[in-house]
C-alpha positions as CSV (number, residue, x, y, z in Angstrom):
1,X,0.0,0.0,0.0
2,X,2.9,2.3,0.4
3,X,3.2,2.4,-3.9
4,X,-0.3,4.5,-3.3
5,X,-0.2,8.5,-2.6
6,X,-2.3,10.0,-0.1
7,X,-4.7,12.4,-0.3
8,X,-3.4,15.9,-0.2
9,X,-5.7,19.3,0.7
10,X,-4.8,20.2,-3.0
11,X,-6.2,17.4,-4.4
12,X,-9.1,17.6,-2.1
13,X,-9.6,21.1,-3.5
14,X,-8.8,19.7,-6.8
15,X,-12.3,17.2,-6.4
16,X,-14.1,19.6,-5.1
17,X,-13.9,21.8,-8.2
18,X,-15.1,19.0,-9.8
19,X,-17.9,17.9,-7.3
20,X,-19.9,20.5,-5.6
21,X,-18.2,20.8,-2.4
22,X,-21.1,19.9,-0.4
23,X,-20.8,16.4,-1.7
24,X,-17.1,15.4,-1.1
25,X,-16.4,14.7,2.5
26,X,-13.0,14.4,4.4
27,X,-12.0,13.5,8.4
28,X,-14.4,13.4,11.2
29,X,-17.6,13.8,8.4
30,X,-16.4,10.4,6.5
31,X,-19.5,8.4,8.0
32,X,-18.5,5.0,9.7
33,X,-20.4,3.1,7.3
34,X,-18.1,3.8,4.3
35,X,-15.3,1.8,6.3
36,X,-17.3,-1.5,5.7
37,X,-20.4,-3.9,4.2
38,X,-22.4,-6.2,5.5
39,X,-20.0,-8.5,6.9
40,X,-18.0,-6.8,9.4
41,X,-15.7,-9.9,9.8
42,X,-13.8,-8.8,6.8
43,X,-12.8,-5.8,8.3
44,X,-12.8,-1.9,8.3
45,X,-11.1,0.9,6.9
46,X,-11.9,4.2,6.7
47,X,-11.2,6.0,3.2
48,X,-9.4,9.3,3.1
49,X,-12.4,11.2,0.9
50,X,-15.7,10.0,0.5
51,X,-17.7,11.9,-3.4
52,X,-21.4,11.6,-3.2
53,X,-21.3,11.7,-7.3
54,X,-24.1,13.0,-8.8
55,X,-23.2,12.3,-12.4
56,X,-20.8,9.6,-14.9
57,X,-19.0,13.3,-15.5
58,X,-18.4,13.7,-12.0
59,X,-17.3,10.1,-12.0
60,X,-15.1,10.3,-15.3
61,X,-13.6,13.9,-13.8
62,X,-13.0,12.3,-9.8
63,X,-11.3,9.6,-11.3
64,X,-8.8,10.9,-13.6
65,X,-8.0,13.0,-10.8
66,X,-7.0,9.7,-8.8
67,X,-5.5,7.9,-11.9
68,X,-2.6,11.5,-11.9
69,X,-2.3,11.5,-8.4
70,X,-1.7,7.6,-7.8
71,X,-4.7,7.8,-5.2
72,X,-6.9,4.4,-4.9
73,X,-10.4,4.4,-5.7
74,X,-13.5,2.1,-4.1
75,X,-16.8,2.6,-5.9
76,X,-19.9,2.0,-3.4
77,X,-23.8,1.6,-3.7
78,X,-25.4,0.9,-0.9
79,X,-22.7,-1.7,1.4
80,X,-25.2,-4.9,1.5
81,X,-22.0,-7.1,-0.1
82,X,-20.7,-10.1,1.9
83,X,-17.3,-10.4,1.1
84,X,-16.1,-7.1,1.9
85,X,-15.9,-6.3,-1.6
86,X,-16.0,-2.5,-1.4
87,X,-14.5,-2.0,1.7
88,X,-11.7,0.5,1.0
89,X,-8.8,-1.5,2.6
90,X,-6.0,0.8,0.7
91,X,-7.3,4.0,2.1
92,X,-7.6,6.6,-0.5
93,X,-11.3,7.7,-2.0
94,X,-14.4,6.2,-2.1
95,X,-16.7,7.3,-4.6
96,X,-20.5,6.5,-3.4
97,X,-22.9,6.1,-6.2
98,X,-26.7,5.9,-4.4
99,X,-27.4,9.1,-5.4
100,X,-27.6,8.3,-9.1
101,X,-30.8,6.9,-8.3
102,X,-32.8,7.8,-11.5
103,X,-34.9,5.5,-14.2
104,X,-34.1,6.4,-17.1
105,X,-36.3,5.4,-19.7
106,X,-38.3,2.1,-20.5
107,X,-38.1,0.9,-24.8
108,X,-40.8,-1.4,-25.0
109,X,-40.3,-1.8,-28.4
110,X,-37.0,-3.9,-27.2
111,X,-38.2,-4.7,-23.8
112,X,-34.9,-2.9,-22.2
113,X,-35.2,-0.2,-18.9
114,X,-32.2,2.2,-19.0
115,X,-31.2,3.0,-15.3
116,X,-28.6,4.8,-13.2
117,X,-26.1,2.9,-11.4
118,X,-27.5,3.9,-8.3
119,X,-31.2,2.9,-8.6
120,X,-32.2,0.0,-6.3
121,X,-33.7,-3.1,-7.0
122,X,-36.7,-2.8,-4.9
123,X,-37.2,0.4,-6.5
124,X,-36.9,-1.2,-10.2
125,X,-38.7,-4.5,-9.4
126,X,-42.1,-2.5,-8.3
127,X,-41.9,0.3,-10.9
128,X,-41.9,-2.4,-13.1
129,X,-44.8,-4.2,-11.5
130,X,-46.7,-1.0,-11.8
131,X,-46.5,-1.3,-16.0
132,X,-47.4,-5.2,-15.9
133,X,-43.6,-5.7,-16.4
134,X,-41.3,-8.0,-14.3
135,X,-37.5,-7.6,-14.1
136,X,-36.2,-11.2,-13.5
137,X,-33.0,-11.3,-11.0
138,X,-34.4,-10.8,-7.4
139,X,-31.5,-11.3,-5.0
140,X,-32.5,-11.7,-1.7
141,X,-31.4,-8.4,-0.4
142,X,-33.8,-6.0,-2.1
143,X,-32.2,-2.7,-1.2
144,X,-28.4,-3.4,-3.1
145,X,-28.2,-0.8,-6.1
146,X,-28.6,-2.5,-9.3
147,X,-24.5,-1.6,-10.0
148,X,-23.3,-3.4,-7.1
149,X,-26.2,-6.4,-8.2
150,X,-24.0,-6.4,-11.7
151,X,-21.0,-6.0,-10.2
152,X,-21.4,-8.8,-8.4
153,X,-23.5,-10.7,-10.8
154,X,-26.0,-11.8,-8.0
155,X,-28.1,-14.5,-8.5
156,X,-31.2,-14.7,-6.3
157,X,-34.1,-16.7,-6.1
158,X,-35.4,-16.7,-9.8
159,X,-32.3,-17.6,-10.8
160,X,-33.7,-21.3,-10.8
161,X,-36.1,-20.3,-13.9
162,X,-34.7,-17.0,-15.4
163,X,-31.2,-17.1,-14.6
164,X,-28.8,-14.7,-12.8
165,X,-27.9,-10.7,-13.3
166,X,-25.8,-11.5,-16.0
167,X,-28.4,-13.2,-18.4
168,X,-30.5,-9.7,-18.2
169,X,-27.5,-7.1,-18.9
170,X,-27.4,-5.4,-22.7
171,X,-25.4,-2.8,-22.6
172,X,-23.9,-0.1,-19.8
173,X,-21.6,2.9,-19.5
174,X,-18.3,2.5,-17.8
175,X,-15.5,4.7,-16.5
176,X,-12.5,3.4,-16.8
177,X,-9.6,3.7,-14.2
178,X,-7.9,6.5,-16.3
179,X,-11.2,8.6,-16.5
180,X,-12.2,7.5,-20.0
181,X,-16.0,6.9,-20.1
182,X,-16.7,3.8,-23.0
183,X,-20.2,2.2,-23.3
184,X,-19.8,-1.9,-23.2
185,X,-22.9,-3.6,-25.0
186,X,-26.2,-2.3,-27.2
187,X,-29.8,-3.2,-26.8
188,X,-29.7,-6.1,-29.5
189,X,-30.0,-9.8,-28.0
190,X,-26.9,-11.7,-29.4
191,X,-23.3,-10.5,-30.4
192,X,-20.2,-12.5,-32.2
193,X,-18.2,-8.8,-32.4
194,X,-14.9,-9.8,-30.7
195,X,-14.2,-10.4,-26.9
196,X,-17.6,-9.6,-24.5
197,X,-16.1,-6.7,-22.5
198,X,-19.6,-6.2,-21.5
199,X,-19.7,-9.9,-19.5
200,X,-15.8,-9.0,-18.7
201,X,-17.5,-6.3,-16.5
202,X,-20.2,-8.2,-15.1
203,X,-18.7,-9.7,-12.0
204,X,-15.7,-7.7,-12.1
205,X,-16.5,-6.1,-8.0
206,X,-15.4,-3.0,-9.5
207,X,-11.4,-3.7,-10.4
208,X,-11.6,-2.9,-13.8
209,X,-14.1,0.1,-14.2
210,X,-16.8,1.7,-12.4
211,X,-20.5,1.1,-13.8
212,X,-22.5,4.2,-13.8
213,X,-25.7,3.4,-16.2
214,X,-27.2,0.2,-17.0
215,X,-29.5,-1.2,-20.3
216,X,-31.6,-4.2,-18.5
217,X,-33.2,-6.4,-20.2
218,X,-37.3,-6.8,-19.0
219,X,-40.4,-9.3,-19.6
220,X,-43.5,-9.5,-19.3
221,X,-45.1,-10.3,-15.7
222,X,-46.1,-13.6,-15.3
223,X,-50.5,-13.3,-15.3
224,X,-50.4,-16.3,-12.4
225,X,-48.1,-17.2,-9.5
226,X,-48.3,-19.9,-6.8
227,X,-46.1,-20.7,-4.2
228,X,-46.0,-24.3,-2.4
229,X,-45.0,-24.8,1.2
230,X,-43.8,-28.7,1.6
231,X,-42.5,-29.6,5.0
232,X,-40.3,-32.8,5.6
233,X,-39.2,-34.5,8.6
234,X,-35.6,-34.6,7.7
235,X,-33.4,-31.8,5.5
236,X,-32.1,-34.9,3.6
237,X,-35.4,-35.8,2.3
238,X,-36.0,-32.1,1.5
239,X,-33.4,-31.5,-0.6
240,X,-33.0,-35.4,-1.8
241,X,-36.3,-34.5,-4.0
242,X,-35.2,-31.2,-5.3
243,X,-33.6,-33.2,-8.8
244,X,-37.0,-34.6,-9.3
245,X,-38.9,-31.4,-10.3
246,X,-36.7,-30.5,-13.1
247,X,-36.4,-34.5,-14.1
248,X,-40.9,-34.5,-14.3
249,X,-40.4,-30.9,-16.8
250,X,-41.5,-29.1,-13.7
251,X,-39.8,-25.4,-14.6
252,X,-40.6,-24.0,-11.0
253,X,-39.5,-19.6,-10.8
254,X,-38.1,-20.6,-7.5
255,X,-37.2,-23.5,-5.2
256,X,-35.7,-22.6,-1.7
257,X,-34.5,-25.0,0.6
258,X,-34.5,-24.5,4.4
259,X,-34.0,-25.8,7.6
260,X,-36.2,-25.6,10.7
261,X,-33.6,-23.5,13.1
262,X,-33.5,-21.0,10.4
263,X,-37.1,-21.0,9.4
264,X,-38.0,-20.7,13.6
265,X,-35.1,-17.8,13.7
266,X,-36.8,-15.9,11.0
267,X,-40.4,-16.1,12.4
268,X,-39.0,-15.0,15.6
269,X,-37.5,-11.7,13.9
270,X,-40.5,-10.9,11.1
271,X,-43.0,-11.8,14.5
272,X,-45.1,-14.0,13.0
273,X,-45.6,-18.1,12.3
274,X,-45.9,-18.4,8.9
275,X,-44.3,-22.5,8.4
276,X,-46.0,-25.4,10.3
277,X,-43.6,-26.7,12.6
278,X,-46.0,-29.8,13.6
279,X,-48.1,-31.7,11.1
280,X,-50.5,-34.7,12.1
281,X,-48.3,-35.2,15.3
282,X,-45.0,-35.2,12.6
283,X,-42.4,-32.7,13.3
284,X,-40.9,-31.0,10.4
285,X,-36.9,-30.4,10.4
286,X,-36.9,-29.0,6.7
287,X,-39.1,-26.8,4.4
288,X,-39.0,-26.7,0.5
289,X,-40.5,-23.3,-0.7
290,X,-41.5,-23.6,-4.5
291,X,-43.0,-21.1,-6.5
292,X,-44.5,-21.5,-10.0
293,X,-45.8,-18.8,-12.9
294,X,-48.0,-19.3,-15.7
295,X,-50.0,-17.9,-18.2
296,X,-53.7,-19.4,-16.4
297,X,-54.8,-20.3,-13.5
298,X,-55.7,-24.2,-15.2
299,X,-52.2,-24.3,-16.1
300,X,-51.2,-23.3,-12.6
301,X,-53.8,-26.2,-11.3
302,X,-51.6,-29.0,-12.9
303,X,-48.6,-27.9,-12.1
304,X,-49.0,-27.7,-8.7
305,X,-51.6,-31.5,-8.5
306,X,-48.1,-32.7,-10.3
307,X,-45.7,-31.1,-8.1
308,X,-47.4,-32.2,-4.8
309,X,-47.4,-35.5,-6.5
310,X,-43.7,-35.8,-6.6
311,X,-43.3,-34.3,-3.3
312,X,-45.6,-36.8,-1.4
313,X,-43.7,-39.6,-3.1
314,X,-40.4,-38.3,-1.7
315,X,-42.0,-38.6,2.1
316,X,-42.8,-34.9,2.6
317,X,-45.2,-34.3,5.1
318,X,-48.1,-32.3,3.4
319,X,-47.9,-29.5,1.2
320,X,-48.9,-26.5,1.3
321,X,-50.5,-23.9,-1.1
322,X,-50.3,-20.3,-0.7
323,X,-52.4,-19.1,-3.7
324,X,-53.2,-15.9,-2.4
325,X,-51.0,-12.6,-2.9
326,X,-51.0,-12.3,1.1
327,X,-50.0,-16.0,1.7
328,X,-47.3,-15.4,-1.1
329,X,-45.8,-12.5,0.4
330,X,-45.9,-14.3,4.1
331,X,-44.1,-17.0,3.0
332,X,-41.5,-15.2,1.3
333,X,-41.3,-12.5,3.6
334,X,-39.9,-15.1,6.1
335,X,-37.3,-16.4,3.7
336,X,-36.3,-13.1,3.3
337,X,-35.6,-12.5,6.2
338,X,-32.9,-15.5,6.9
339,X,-29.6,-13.0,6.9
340,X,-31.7,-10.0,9.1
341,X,-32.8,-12.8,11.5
342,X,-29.1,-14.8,11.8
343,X,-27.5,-11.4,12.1
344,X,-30.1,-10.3,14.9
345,X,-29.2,-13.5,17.2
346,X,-25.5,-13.2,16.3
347,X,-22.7,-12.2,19.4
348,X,-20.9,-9.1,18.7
349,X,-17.1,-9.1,20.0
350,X,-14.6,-6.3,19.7
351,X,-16.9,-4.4,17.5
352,X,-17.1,-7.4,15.2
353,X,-20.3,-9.8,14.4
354,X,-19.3,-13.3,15.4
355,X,-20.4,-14.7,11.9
356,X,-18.9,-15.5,8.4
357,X,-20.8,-17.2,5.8
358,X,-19.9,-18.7,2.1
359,X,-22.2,-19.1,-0.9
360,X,-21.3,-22.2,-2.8
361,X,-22.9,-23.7,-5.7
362,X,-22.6,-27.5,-6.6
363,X,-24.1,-29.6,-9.0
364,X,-27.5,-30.5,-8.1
365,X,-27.2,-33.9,-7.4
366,X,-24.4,-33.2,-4.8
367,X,-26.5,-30.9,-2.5
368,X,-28.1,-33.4,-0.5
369,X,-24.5,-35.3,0.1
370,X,-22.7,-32.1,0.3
371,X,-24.7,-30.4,3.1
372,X,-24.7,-33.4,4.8
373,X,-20.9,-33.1,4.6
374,X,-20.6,-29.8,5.7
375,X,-22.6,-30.3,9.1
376,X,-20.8,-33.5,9.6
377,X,-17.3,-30.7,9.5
378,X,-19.3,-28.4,11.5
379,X,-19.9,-30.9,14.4
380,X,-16.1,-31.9,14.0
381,X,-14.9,-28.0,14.7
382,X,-17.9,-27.1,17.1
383,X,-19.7,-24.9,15.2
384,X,-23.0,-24.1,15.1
385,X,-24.5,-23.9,11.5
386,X,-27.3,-22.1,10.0
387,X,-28.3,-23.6,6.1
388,X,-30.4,-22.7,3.4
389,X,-30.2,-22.3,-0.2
390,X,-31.5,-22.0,-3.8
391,X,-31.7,-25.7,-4.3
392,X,-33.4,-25.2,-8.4
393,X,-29.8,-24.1,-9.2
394,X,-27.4,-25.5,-6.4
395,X,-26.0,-21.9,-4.6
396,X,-26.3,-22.8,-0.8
397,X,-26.1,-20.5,2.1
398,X,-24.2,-22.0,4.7
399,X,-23.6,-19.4,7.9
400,X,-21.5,-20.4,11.0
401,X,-21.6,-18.1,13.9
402,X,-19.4,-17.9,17.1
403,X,-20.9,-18.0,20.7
404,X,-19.6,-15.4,23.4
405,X,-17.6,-18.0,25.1
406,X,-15.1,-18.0,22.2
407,X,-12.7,-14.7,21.1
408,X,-12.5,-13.3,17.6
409,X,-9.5,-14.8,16.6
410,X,-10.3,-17.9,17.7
411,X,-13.8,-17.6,15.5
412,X,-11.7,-16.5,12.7
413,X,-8.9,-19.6,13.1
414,X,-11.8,-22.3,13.2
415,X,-14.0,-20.7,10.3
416,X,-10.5,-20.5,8.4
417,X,-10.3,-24.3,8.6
418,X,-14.1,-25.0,8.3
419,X,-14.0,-23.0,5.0
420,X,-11.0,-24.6,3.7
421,X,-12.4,-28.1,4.3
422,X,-15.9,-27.5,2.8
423,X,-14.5,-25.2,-0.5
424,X,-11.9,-28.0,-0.9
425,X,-15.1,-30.8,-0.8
426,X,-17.1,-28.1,-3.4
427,X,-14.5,-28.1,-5.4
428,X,-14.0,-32.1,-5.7
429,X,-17.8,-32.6,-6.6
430,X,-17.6,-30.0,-9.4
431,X,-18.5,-26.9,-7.6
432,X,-17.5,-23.4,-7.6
433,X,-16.4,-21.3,-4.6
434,X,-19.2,-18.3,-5.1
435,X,-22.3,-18.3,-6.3
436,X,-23.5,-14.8,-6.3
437,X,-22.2,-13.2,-3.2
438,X,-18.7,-13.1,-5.3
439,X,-15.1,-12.5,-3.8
440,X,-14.0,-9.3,-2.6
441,X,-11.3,-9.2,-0.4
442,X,-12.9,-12.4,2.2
443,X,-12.8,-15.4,-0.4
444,X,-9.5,-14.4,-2.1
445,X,-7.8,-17.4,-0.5
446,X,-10.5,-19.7,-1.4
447,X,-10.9,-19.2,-5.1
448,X,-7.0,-19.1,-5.1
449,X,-6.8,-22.8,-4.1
450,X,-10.0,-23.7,-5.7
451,X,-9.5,-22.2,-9.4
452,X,-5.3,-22.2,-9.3
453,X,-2.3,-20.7,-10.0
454,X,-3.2,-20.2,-13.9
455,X,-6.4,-18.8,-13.7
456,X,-5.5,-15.9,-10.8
457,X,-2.4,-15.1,-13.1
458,X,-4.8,-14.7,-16.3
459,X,-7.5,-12.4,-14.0
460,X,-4.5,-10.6,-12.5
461,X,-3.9,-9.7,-15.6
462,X,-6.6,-8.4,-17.2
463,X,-6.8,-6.5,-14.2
464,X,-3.5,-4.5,-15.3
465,X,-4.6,-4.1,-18.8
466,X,-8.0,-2.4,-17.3
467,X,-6.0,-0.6,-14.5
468,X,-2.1,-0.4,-14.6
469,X,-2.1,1.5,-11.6
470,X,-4.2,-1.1,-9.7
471,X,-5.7,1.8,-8.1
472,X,-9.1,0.8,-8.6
473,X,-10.6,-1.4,-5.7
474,X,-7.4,-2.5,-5.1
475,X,-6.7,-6.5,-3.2
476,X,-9.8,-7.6,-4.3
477,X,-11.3,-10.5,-6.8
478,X,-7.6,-11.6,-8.1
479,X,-4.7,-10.5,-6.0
480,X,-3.3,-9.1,-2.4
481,X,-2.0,-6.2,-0.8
């Protein structure tokens, strides 16, 4: 970090006459939240400047500022990441982007929304709603900015059915670490014109440009959803009979997978029982949460006397329907709520939460056998573990948090070793270290052993053709401080 120059009150003067001065802060007015995300295990560090930008020009002008100077740069939406992706561990500025905020325009003629960086996805999802529209990728946490969502190339829980961010980004604006703004992308729906910069970017956690306006692609809304609540008595069965809806052509929007401490957790924090926890004197100890869209309600009809079918068959308990728009949101409002609710019963030490968490995806037939691994390597390091997961496309969720009779770095030293035993076992059955929460500065190690020597090398350096400085989000994604 010493390479790196500070920042100077001429350069602060400099960005000011470049921001209105009102927006660039310095010192004691840097807030505290800039120094981290949503996973304070990773860390904190406070940047030396903080821009509110406004603008791509105020990005563009900001930047090349940084790029003369030598200064690092973090871009920021709104901090919701989990692998402390835009914490700004080499000091320097963080530029924070929530105020470009806007909607741009819909083209229904190509069924794309333009948007600022900064817009959120709660905000897009239910303007979108409002025109009979649906925009696909639904993470679960609903207040990220849709630049950090691309960044990242979250996934969410229609990935199952419509894919991740990636599959619904045409075009976007970019500025580059040297101040150059370039456009990646156009509206059309297919491209053979050289190397996809545009997918180069999607995923990149901001090392090789900052995203300040996006082309999304949108659909139609679906005319009929219905959700299905199946409990079983064992998580095994529950996720044993995932395979079996996509094997019967079942093309369900959404299939979660959940255990009962989460489930009980998440009532407990949203204050309401929304899962049976008792059916016919059974217990259940896992829940399957599928939701299905269609054109009619008859279609809907068969799906679900089909579905149910194949559940029963697999020993679930009963299932469930919610066919009503307040049953719907009740049962996804608790599944929701997982990360809110583990976070809430989590033990704080040293100003840290006593909780780290990885994202995985395997193939589907290894999630039953693989979950049942990773709680057997749990048990074996004394840890308690929280699971759920998108099961329709293999990303699981697996949480482990410390108690308050243990200290930080003892937390960290197990959860080192958990992590390093279960992405080692994800690796061997075909999986992949991330599956939408991405790598920031918290999973560096993992993807390191997981991908090898040859592939960090190659992203390293693309990284220097993007940024020969390396100023931009620096020790993140591909490389260390």
């Amino acid at each position: 970090m010493s390479e790196y120059s500070k920042v100077t009150p001429e350069i602060v003067e400099q960005i000011k006459a470049v921001v209105a001065p009102n927006r660039v802060y310095t010192g004691a007015d840097i807030n505290e939240d800039f120094s981290h995300d949503e996973m304070s295990i990773y860390g904190k560090a406070m940047p030396e400047l903080v821009v509110d930008a406004a603008s791509t020009e105020e990005i563009a002008a900001t930047m090349k500022i940084a790029y003369d100077n030598n200064i690092p740069v973090t871009a920021r939406g709104a901090g919701t990441g989990l692998v402390g992706a835009c914490v700004p561990i080499a000091g320097g500025i963080v530029i924070n982007t929530t105020k470009m905020n806007k909607i741009l325009e819909y083209d229904l003629n190509n069924f794309v929304v333009k948007v600022q960086c900064g817009v959120l996805l709660n905000d897009l999802a239910e303007d979108c709603v409002s025109k009979g529209l649906m925009y696909p990728p639904d993470p679960g946490e609903k207040f990220a900015t849709l630049g950090g969502n691309v960044s990242t190339n979250a996934g969410g829980m229609r990935a199952c059915k419509y894919g991740a961010t990636r599959d619904y980004v045409r075009a976007m604006e970019v500025v580059l670490p040297t101040g150059e703004v370039t456009r990646f992308g156009s509206t059309v729906s297919k491209t053979s014109s050289g190397y996809s910069l545009l997918n180069l970017m999607i995923g990149s956690e901001g090392t090789l440009g900052i995203i300040t306006e996006l082309t999304l692609k949108i659909i139609p809304a679906p005319k009929e959803v219905i959700s299905l609540v199946i409990p079983f008595e064992t998580l095994e069965d529950c996720i044993g009979t995932v395979p079996q809806f996509k094997k019967n052509g079942l093309d369900p929007q959404a299939l979660e997978f959940m255990e009962k401490a989460i489930v009980q957790a998440s009532e407990r924090y949203i204050g309401k029982s929304v899962y049976p926890q008792k059916i016919d004197g059974v217990e259940a100890g896992a829940y399957l949460l599928v939701t299905f869209d269609g054109k009619t309600k008859d279609e809907l009809d068969n799906i679900i006397e089909e579905a149910s079918e194949i559940a029963l068959e697999a020993d679930a308990i009963d299932v469930l329907v919610a066919d009503t728009p307040a049953k719907i949101k009740d049962a996804w409002a608790a599944r929701s709520s997982f990360l809110e609710a583990i976070k809430a019963e989590t033990n704080w030490k040293d100003g840290l939460e006593m909780l780290d968490e990885c994202d995985v995806v395997v193939p589907l037939d290894k999630i039953a056998p693989y979950v049942e691994y990773v709680y057997g390597v749990g048990e074996k390091f004394g840890l308690r573990i929280e699971s759920f997961g998108h099961a329709g496309d293999g990303n699981l969720h697996i949480y482990i948090i410390g108690d308050d009779k243990i200290s930080v770095a003892d937390f960290k030293a197990k959860a080192d070793e958990f992590f390093d035993d279960i992405y080692a076992e994800a690796t061997r059955v075909g999986g992949l270290v991330s599956g939408e929460h991405a790598i920031g500065s918290g999973k560096l190690d993992y993807l390191a052993k997981s991908v090898g020597p040859t592939q960090m090398k190659l992203m390293e350096d693309i990284k220097r053709v993007f940024d020969p400085k390396m100023i931009l989000n620096p020790g993140k994604v591909c490389y260390k401080l």
